[in-house]
N, C-alpha and C positions, 0 to 999 in steps of 0.2 A: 187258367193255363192247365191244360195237361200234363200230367209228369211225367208221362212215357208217350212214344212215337210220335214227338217230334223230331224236327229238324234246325238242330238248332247253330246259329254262330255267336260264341262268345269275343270280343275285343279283349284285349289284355289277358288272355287265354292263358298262359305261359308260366306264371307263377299269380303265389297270393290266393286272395278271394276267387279272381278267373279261373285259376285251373282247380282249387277247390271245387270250387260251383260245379265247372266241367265234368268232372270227374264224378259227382256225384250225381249227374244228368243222365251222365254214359250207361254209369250202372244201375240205370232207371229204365236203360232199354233204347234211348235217344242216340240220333245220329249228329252227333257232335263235333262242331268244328272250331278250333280255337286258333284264334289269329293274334298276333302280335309285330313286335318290330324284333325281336331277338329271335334269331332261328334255332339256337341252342336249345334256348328252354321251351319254345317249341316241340322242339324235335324228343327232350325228357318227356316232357307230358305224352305224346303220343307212345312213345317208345313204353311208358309206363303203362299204358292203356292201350292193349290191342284195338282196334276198329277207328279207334278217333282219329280223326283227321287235321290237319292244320296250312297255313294257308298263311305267307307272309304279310304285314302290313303296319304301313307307318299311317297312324291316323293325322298326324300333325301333316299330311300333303293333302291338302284340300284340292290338290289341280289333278291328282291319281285316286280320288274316290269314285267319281263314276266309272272308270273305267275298272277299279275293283270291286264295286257292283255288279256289273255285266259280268267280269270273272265267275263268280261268287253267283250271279243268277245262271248261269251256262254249267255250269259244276254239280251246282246243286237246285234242282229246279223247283224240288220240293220244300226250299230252306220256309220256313214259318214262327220259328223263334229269333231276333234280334236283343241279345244281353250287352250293353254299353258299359261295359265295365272297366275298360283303360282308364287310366288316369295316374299324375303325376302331384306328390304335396310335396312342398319346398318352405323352411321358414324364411321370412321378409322382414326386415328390420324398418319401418317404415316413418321412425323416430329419427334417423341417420341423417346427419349431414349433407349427404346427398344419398338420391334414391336411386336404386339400380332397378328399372321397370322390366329387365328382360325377363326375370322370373314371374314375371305378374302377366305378361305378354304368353309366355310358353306354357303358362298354366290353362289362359282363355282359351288358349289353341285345342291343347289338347283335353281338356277337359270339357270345355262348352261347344266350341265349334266342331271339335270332333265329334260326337254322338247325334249333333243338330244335321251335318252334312252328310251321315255316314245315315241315317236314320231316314233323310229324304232321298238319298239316292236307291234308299234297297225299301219302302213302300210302295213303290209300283209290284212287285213282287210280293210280297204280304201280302197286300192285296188282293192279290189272286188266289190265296190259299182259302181255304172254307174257313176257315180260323188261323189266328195268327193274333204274337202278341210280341211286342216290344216293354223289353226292362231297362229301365233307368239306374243303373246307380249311383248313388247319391249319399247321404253320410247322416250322421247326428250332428255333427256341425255346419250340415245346413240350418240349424232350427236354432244354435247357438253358438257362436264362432271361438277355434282356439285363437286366441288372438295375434301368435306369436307365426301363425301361417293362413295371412287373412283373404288372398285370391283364391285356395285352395277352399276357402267354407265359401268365399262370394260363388265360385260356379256351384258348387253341391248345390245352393240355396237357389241358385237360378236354373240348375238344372229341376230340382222341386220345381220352383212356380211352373217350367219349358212342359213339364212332365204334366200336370194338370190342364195344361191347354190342349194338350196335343191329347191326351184321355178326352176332352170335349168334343174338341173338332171331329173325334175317330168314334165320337158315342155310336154312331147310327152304321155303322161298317162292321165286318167282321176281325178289326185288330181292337186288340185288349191294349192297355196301358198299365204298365207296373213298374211300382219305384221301389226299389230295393234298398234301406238306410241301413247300412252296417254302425254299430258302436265302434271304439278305438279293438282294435282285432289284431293279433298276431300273426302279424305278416313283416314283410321287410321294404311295406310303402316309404317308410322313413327311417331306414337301413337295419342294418342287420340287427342293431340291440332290439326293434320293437317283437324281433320273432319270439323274442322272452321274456319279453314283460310281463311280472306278474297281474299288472294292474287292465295288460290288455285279454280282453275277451280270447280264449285258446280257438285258433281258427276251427277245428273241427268239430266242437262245441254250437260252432256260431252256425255252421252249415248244418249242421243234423238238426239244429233249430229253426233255421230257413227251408229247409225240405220237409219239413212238416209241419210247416205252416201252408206251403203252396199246396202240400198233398190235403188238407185237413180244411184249409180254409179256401175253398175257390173264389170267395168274395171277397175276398182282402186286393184292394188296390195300391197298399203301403204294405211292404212285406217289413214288418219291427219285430226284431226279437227285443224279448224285457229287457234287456242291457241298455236300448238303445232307448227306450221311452221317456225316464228322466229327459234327456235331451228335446226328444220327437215334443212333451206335453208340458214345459217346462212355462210357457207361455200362457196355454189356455189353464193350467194350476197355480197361477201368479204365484211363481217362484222364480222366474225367470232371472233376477237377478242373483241373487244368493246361487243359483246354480252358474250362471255366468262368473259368480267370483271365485267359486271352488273351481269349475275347470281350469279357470287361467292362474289361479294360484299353486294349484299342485305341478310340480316339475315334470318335464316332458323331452 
């Protein structure tokens, strides 16, 4: 991927990692558009950021994504970067007396099927770019799950395998495939206390690490920073458990 003069749309643009990222794309030179379902934090990120642009959207309506494709290709006709970066983690008690699936329902939506539907409807358009490349984001508890929010790593980890196939299918085309695995990062994914966790990675830490991995490394198809690799390698360094007991024992 290129780091500068692209065309790029972020999901979940509005706060967190998304407008992180954004924000650090922009002033990379890129013409940036951050979409979400809140028009507020929207409208900060832009408002913070002369040039970028933003563009309303609820990725949980799968019956209004083509037709915000076509928006989105008519607007921007140049667009060539696709960042799937929305997403929602909820903890699930799955020990309970009875189980409440709506959270495990609303997680698949908008974590799996959103990026899958939003992804196929705007590759006819990549497509046509000379190059073009689609980011996945995805987690470190895709590769080992917190256990106390287990729909939330089931998509991460299905978005990993969704994200290798689709890097396969796409070998021989001019769109790139990249998965983005954040460590536990300072954001307010799971409300306000995680924006100051000591234990979580300082968001802009995490992106000056991501930006110079993409700028440094072109061949990276897994963009990890060190934070996240215990996690990502945990498996192939048969630790796999012993790491599985420390994350789910330390309090969260």
């Amino acid at each position: 991927m290129n780091i500068s003069g692209n065309t790029i749309l972020i999901t979940g643009g509005g706060s967190g990692i998304g407008r992180a990222l954004a924000e650090a794309l922009h002033a990379k030179g890129n013409n940036v558009i951050v979409a979400g379902r809140r028009q507020a934090a929207l409208d900060a990120a832009t408002a913070a950021n002369p040039g970028m642009r933003s563009i309303a959207f609820d990725i949980d309506d799968g019956a209004a994504i083509p037709a915000f494709a076509e928006k989105v290709a008519a607007a921007f006709p140049t667009l060539n970067v696709l960042i799937n970066n929305a997403g929602i983690m909820r903890p699930e008690n799955l020990a309970a007396e009875t189980i409440d699936v709506a959270t495990a329902e609303a997680t698949v939506v908008t974590n799996l099927l959103g990026p899958i539907r939003l992804t196929a409807a705007l590759l006819p358009l990549l497509r046509r770019q000379e190059r073009a490349t689609v980011m996945t984001v995805s987690s470190g508890l895709a590769f080992i799950p917190l256990t106390a929010t287990p729909t939330y790593c089931a998509t991460k980890a299905a978005i990993h395998s969704w994200s290798q196939s689709l890097r396969w299918q796409l070998k021989d085309t001019g769109v790139e495939v990249l998965e983005l695995a954040p460590p536990y990062v300072q954001t307010e994914l799971m409300g306000e206390a995680q924006k100051t966790d000591p234990r979580a990675m300082p968001l802009d830490e995490f992106i000056a690490e991501t930006m110079s991995i993409l700028e440094t490394r072109p061949e990276a198809k897994e963009i990890l920073v060190e934070r996240v690799k215990p996690l990502r390698w945990a498996e192939v360094n048969g630790n796999y458990d012993s790491v599985l007991d420390m994350l789910n024992a330390a309090p969260h």
